[in-house]
PDB file of N, CA, C and O in Angstrom:
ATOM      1  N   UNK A   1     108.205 112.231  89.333  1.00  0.00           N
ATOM      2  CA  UNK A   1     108.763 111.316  90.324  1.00  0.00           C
ATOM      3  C   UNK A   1     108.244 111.697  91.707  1.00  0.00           C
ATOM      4  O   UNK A   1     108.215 112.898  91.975  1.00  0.00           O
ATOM      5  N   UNK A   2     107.855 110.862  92.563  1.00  0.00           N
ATOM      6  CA  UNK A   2     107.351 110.658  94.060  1.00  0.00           C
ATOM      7  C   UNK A   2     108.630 111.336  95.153  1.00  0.00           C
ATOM      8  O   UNK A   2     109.826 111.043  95.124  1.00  0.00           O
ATOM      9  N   UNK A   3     108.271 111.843  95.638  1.00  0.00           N
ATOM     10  CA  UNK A   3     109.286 112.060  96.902  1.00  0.00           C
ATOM     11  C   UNK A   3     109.608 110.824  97.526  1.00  0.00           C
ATOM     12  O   UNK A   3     108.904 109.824  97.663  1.00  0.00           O
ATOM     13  N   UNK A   4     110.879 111.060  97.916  1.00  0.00           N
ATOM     14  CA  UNK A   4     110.998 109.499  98.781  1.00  0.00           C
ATOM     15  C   UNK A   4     110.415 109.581 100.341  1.00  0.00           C
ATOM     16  O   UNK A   4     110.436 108.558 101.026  1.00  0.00           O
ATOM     17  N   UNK A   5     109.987 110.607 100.785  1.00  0.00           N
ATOM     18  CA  UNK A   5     109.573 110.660 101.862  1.00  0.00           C
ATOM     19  C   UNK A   5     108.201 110.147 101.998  1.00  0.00           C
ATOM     20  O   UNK A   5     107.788 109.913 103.134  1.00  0.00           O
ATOM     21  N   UNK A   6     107.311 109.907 100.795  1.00  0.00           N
ATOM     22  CA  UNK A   6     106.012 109.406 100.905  1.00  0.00           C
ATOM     23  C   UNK A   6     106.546 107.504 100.515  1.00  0.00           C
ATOM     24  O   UNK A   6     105.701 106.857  99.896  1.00  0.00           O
ATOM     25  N   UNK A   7     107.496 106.978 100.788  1.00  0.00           N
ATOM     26  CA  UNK A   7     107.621 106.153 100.176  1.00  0.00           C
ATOM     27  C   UNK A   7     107.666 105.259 101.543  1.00  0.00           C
ATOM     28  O   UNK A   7     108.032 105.842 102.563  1.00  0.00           O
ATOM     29  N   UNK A   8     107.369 104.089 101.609  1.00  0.00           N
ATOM     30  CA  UNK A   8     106.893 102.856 102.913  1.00  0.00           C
ATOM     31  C   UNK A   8     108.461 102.775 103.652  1.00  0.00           C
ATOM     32  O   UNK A   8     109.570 102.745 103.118  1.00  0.00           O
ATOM     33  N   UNK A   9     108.056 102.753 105.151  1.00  0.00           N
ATOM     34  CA  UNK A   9     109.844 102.631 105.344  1.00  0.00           C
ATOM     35  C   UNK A   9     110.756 101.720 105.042  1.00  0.00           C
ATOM     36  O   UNK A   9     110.513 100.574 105.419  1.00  0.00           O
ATOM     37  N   UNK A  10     111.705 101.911 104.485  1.00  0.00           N
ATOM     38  CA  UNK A  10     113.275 101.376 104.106  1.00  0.00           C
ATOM     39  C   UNK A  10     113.276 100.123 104.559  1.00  0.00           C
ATOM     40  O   UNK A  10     113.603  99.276 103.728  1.00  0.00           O
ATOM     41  N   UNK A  11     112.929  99.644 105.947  1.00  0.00           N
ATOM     42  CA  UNK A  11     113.245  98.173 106.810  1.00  0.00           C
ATOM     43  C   UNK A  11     112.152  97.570 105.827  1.00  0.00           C
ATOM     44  O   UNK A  11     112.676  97.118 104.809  1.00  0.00           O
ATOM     45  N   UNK A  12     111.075  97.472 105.858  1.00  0.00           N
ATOM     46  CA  UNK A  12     109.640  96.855 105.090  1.00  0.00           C
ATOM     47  C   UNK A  12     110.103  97.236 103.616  1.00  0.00           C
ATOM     48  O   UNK A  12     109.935  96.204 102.965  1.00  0.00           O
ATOM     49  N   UNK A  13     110.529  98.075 102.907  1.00  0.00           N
ATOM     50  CA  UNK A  13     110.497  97.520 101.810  1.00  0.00           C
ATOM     51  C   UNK A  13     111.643  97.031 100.756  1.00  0.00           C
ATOM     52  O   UNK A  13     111.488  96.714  99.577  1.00  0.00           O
ATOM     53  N   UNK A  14     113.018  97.068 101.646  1.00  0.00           N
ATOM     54  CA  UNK A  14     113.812  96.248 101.660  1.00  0.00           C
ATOM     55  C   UNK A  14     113.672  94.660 101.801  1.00  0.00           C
ATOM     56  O   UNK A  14     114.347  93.904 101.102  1.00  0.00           O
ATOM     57  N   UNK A  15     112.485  94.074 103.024  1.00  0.00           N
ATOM     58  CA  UNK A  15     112.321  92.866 103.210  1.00  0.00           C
ATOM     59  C   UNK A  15     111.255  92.205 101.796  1.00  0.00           C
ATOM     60  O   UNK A  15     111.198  91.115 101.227  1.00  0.00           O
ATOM     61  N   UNK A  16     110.572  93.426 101.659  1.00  0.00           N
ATOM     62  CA  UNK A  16     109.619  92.947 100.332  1.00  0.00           C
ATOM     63  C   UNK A  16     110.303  92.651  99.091  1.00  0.00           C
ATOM     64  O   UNK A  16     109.930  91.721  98.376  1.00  0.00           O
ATOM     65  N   UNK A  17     111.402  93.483  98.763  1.00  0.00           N
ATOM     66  CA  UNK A  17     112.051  93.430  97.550  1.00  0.00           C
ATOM     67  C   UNK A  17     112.620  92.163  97.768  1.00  0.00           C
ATOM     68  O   UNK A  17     112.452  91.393  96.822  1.00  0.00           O
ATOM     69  N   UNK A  18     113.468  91.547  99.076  1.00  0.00           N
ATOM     70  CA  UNK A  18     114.035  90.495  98.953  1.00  0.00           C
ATOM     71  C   UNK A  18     113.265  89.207  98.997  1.00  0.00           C
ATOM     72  O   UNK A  18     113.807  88.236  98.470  1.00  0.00           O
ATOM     73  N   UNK A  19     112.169  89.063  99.507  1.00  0.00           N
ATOM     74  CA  UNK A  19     111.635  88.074 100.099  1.00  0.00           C
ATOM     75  C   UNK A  19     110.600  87.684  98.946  1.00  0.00           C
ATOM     76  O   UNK A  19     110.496  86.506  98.606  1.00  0.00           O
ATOM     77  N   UNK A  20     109.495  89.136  98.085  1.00  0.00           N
ATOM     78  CA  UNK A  20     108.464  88.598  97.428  1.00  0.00           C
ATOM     79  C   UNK A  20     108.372  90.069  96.226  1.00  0.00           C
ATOM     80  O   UNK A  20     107.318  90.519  95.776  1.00  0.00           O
ATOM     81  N   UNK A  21     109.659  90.551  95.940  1.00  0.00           N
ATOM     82  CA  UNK A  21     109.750  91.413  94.954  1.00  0.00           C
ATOM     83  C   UNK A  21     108.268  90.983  93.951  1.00  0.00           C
ATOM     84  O   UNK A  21     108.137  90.059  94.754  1.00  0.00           O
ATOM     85  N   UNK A  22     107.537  90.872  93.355  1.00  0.00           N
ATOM     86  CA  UNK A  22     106.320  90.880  92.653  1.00  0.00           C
ATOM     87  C   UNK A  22     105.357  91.563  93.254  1.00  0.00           C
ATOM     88  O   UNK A  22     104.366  92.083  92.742  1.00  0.00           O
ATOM     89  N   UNK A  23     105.754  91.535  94.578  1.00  0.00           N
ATOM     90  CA  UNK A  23     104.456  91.891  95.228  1.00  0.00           C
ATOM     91  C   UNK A  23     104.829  93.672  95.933  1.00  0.00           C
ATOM     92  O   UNK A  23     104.194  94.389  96.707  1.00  0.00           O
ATOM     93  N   UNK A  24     106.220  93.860  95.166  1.00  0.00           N
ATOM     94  CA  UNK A  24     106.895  95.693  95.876  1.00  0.00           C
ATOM     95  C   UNK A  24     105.777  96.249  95.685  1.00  0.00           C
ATOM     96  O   UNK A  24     104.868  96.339  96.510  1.00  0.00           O
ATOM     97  N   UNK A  25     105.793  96.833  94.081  1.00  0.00           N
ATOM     98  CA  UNK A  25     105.004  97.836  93.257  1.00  0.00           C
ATOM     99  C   UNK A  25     103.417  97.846  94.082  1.00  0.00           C
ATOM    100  O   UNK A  25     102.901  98.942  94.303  1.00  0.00           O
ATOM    101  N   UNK A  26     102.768  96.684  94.468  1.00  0.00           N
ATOM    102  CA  UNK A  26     101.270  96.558  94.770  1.00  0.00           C
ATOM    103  C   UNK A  26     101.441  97.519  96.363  1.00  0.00           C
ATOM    104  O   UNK A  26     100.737  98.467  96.711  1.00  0.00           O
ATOM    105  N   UNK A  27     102.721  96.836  97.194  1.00  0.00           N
ATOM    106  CA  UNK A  27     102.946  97.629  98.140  1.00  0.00           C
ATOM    107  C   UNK A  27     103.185  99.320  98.425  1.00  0.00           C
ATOM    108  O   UNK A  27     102.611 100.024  99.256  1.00  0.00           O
ATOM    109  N   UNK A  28     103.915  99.583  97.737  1.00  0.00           N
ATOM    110  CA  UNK A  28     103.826 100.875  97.514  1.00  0.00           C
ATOM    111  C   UNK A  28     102.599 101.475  96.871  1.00  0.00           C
ATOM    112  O   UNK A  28     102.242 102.599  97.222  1.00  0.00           O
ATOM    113  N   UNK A  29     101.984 100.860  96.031  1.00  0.00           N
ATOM    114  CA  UNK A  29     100.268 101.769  95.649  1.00  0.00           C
ATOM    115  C   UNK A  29      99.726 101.695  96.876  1.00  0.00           C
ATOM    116  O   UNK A  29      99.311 102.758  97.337  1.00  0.00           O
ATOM    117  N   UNK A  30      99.566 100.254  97.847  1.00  0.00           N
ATOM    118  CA  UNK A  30      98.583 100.192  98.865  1.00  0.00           C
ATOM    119  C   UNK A  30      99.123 101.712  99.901  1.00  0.00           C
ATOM    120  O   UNK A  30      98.358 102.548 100.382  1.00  0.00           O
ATOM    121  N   UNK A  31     100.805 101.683 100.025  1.00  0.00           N
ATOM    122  CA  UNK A  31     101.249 102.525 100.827  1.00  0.00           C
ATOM    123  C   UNK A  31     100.825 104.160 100.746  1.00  0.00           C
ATOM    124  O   UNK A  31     101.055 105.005 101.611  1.00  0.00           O
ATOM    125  N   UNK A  32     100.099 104.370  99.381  1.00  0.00           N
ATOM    126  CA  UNK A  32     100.035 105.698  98.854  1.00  0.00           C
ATOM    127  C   UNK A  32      98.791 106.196  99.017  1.00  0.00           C
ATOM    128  O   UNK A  32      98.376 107.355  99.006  1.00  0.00           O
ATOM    129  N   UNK A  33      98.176 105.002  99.192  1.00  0.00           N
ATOM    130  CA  UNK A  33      96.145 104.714  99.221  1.00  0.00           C
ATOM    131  C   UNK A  33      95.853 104.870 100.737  1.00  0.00           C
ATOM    132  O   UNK A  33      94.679 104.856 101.106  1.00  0.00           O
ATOM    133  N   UNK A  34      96.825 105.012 101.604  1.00  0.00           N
ATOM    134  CA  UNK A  34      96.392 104.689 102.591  1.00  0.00           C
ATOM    135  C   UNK A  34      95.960 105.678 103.457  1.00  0.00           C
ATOM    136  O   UNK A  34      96.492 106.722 103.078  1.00  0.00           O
ATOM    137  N   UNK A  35      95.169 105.912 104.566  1.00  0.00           N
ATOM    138  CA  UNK A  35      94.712 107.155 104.975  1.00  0.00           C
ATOM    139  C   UNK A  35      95.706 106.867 106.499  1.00  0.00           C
ATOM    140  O   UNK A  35      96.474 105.951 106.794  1.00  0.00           O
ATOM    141  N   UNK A  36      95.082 108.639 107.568  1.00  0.00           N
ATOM    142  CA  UNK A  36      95.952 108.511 109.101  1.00  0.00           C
ATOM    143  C   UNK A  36      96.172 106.787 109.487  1.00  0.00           C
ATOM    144  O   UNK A  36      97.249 106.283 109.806  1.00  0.00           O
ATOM    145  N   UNK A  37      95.080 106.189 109.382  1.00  0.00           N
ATOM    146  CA  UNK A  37      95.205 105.405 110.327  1.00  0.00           C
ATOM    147  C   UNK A  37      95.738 103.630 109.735  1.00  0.00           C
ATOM    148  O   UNK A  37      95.496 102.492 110.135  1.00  0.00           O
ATOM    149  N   UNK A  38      96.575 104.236 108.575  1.00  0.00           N
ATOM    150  CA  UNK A  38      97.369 103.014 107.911  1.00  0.00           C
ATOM    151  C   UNK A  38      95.981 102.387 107.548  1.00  0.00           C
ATOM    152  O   UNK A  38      95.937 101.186 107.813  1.00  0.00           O
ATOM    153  N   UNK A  39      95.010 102.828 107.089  1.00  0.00           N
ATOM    154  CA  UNK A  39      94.280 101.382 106.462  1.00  0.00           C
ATOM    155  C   UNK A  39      93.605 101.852 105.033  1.00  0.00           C
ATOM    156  O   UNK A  39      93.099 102.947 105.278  1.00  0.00           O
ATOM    157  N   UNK A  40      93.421 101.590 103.951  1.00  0.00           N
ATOM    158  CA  UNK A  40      92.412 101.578 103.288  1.00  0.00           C
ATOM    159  C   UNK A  40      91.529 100.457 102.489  1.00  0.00           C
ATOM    160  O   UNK A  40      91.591  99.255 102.748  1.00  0.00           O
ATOM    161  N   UNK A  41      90.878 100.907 101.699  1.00  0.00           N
ATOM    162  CA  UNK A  41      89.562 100.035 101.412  1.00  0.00           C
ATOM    163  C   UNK A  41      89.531 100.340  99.905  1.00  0.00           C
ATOM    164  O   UNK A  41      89.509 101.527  99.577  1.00  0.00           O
ATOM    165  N   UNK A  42      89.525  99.266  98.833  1.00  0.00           N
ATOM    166  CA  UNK A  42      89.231  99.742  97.652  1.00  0.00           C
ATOM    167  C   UNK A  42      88.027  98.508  97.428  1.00  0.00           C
ATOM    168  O   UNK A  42      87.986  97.424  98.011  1.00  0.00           O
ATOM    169  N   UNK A  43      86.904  99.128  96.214  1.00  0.00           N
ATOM    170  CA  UNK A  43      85.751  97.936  95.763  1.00  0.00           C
ATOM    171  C   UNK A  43      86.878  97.336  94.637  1.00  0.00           C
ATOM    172  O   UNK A  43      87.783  97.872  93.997  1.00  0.00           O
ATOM    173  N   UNK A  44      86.356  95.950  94.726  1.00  0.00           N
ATOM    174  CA  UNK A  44      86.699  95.170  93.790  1.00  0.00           C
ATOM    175  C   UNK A  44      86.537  95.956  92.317  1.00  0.00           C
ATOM    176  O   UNK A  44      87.516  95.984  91.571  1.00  0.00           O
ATOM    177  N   UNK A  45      85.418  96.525  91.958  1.00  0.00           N
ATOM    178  CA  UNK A  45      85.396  97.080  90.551  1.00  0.00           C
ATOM    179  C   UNK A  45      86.071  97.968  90.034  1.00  0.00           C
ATOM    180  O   UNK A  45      86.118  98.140  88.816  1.00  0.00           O
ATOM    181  N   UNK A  46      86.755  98.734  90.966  1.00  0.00           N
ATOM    182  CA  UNK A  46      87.668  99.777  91.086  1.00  0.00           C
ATOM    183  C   UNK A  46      89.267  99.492  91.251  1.00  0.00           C
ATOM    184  O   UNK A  46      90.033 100.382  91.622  1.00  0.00           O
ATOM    185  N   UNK A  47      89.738  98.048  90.913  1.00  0.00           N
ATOM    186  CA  UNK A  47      91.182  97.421  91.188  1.00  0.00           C
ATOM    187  C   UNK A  47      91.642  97.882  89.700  1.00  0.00           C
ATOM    188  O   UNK A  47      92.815  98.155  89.445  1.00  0.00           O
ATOM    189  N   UNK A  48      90.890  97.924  89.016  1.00  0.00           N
ATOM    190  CA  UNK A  48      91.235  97.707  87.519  1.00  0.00           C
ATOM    191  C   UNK A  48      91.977  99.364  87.311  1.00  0.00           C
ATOM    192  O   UNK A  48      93.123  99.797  87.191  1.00  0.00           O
ATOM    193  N   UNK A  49      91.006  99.770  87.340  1.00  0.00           N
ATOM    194  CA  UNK A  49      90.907 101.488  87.081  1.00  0.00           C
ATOM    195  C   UNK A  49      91.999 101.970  88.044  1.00  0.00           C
ATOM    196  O   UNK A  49      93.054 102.352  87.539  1.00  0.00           O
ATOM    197  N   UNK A  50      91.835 101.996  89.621  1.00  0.00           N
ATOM    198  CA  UNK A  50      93.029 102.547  90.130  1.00  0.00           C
ATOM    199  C   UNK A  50      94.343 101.628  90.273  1.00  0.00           C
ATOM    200  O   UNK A  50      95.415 102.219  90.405  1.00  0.00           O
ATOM    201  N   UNK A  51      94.333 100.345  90.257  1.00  0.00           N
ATOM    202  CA  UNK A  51      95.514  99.862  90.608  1.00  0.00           C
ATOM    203  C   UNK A  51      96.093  99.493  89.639  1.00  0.00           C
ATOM    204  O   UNK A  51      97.257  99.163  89.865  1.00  0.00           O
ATOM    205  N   UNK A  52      95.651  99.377  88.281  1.00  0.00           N
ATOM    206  CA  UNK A  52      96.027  98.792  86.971  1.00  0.00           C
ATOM    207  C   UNK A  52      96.001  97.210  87.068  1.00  0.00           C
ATOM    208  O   UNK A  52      96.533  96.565  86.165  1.00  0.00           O
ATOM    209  N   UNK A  53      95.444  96.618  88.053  1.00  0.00           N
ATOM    210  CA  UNK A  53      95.190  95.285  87.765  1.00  0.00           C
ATOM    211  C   UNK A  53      93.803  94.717  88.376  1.00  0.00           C
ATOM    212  O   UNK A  53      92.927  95.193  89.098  1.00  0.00           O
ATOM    213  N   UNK A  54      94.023  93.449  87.729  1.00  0.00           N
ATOM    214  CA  UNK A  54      93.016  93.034  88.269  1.00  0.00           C
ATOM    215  C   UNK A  54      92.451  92.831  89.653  1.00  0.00           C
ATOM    216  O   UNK A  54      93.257  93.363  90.417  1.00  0.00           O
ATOM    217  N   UNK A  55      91.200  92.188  90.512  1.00  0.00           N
ATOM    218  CA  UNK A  55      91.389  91.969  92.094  1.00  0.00           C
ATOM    219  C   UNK A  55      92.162  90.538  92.382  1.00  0.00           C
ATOM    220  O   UNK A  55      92.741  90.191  93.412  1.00  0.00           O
ATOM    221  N   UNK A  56      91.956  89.707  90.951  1.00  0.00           N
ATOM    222  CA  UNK A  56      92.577  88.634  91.933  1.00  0.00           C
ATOM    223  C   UNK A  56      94.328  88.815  91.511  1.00  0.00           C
ATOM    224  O   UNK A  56      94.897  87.934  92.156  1.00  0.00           O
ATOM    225  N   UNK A  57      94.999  89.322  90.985  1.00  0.00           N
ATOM    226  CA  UNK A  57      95.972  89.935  91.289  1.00  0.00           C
ATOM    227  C   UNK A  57      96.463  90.677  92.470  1.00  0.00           C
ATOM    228  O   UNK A  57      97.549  90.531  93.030  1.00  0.00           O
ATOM    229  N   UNK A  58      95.676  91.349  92.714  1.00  0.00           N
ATOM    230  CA  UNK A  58      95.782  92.395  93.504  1.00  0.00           C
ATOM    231  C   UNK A  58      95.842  91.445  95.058  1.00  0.00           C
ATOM    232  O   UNK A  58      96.683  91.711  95.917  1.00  0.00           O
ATOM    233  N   UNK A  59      94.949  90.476  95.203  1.00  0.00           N
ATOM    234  CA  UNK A  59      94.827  89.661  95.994  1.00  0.00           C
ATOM    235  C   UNK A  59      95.660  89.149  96.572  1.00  0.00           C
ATOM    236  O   UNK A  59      95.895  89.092  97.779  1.00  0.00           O
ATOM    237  N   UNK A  60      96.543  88.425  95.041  1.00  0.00           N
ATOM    238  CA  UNK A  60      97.727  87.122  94.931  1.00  0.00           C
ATOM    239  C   UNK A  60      98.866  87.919  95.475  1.00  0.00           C
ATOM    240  O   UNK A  60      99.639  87.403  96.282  1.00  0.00           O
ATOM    241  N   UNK A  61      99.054  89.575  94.935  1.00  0.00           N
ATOM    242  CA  UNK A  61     100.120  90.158  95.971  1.00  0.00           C
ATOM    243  C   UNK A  61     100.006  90.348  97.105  1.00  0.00           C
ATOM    244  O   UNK A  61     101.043  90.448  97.761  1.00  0.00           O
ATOM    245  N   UNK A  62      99.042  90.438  97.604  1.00  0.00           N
ATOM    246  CA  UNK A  62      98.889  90.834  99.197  1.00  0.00           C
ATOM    247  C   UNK A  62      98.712  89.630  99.962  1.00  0.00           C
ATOM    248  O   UNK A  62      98.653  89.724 101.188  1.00  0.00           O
ATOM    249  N   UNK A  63      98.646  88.837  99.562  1.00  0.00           N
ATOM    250  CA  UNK A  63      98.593  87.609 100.572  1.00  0.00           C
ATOM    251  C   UNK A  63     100.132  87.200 101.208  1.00  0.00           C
ATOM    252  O   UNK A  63     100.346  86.735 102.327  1.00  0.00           O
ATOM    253  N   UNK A  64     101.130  87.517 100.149  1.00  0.00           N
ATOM    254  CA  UNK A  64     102.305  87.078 100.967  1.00  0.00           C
ATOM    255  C   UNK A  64     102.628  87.977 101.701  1.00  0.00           C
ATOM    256  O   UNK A  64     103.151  87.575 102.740  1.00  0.00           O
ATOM    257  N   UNK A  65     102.513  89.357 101.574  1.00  0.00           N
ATOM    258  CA  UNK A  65     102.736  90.315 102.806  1.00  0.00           C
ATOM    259  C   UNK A  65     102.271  90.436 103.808  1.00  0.00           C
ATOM    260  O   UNK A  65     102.731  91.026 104.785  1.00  0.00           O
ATOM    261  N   UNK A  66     100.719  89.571 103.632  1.00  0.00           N
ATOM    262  CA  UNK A  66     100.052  89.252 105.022  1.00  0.00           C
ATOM    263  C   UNK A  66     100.624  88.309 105.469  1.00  0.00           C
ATOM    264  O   UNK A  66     100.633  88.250 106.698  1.00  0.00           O
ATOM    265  N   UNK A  67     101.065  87.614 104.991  1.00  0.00           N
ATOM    266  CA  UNK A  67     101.779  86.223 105.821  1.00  0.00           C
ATOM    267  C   UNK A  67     102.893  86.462 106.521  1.00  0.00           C
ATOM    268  O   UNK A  67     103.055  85.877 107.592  1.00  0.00           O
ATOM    269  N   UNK A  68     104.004  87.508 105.955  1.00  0.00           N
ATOM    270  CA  UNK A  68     104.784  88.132 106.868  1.00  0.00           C
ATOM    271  C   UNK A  68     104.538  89.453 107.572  1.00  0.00           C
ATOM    272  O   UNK A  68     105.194  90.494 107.618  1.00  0.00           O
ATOM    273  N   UNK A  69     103.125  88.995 108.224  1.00  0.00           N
ATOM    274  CA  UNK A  69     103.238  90.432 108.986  1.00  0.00           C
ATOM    275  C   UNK A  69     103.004  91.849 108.416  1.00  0.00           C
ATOM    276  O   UNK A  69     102.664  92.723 109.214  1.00  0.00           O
ATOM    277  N   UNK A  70     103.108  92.063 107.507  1.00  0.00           N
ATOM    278  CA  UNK A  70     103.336  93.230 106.851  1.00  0.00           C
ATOM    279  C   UNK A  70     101.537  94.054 106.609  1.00  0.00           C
ATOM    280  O   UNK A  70     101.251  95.189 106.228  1.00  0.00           O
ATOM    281  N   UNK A  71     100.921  93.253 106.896  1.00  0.00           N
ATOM    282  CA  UNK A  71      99.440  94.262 106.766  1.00  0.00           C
ATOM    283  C   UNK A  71      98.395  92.953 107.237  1.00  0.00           C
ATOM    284  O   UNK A  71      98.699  91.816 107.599  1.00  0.00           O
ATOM    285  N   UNK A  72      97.262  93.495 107.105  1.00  0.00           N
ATOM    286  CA  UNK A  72      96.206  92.603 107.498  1.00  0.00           C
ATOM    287  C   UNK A  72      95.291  93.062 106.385  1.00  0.00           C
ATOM    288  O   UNK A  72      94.952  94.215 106.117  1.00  0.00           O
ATOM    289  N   UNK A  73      94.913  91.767 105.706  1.00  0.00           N
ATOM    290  CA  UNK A  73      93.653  91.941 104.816  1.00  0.00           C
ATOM    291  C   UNK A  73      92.318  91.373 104.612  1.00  0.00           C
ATOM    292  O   UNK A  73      92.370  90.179 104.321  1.00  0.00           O
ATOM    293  N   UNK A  74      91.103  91.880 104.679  1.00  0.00           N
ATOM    294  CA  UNK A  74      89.639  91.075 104.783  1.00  0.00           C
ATOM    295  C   UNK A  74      89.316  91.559 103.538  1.00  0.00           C
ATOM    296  O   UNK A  74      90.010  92.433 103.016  1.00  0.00           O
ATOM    297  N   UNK A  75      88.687  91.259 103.187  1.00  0.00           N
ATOM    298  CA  UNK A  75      87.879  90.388 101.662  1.00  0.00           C
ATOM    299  C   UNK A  75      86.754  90.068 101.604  1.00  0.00           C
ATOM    300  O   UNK A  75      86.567  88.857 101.726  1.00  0.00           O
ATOM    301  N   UNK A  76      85.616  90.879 101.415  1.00  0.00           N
ATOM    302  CA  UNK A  76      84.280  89.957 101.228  1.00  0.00           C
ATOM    303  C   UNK A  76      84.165  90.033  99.737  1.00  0.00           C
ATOM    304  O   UNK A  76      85.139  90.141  98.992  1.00  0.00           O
ATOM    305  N   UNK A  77      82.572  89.953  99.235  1.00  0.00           N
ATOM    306  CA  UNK A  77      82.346  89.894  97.947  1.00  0.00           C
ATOM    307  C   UNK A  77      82.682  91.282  97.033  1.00  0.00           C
ATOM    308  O   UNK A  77      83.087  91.374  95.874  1.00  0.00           O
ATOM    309  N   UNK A  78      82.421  92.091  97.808  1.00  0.00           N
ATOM    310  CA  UNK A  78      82.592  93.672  96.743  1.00  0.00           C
ATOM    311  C   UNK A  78      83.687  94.325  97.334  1.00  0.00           C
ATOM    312  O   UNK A  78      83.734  95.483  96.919  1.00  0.00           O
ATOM    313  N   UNK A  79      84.812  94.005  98.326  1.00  0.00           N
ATOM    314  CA  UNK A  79      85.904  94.902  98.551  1.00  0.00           C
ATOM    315  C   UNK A  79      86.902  94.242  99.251  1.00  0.00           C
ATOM    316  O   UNK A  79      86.625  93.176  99.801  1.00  0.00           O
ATOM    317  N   UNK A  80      88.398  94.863  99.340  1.00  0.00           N
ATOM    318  CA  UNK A  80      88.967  94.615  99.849  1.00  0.00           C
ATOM    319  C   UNK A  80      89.268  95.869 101.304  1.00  0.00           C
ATOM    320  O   UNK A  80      89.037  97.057 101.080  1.00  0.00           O
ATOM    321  N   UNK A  81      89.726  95.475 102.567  1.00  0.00           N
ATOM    322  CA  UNK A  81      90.334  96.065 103.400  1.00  0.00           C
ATOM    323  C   UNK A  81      91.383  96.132 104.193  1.00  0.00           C
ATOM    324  O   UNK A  81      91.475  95.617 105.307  1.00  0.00           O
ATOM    325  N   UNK A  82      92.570  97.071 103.363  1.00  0.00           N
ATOM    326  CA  UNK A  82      93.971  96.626 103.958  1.00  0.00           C
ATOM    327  C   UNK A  82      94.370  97.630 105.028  1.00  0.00           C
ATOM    328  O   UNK A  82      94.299  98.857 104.953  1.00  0.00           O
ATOM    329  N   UNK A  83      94.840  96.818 106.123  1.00  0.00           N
ATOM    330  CA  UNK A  83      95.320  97.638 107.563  1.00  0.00           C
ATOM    331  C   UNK A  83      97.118  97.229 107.302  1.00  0.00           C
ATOM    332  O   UNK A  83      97.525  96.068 107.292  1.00  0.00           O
ATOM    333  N   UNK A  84      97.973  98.398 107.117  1.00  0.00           N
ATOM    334  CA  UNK A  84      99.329  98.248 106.800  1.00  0.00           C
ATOM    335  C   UNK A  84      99.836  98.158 108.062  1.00  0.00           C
ATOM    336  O   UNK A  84      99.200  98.785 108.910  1.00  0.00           O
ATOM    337  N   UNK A  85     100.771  97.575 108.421  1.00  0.00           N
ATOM    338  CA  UNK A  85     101.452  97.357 110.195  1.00  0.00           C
ATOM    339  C   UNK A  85     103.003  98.401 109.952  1.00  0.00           C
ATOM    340  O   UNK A  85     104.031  98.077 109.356  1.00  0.00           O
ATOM    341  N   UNK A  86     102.744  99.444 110.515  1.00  0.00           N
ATOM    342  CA  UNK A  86     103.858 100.582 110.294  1.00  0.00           C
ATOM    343  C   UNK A  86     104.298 100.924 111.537  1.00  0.00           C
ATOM    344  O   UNK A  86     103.791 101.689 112.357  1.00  0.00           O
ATOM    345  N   UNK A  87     105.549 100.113 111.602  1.00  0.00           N
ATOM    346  CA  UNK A  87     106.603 100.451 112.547  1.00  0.00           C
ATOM    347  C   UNK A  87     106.941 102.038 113.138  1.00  0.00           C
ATOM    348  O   UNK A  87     107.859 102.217 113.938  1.00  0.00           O
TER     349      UNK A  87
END
């Protein structure tokens, strides 16, 4: 089991559970992936292997958290790049 201290803060993932619960679990991997400066970067070929899903999964969750604010994500052909917005 994870410490709860590595876990995304309480306000954000309280609003996730209520608002787009499908998309918690993706949040918390992105939250765990992430380096100092709240952002990381995974290749598309590599969604499978580390995230256990696919990219356009991986996609379909993060789009509603971008819509509320909750991270910023770019997308070209071979990767994704998520910047998390941490209060």
């Amino acid at each position: 089991m994870q410490s709860y201290d590595t876990f995304p803060p309480c306000d954000f993932l309280l609003n996730i559970l209520k608002m787009v619960p499908e998309s918690a679990f993706t949040y918390i991997q992105a939250y765990h992936l992430k380096n100092k400066n709240n952002q990381f970067y995974i290749l598309k070929r590599d969604c499978r292997s580390v995230l256990l899903m696919s990219p356009t999964l991986f996609r379909n969750h993060m789009l509603p958290l971008a819509g509320r604010g909750l991270l910023t994500m770019e997308e070209d052909d071979k990767a994704f790049m998520i910047d998390l917005t941490i209060a």
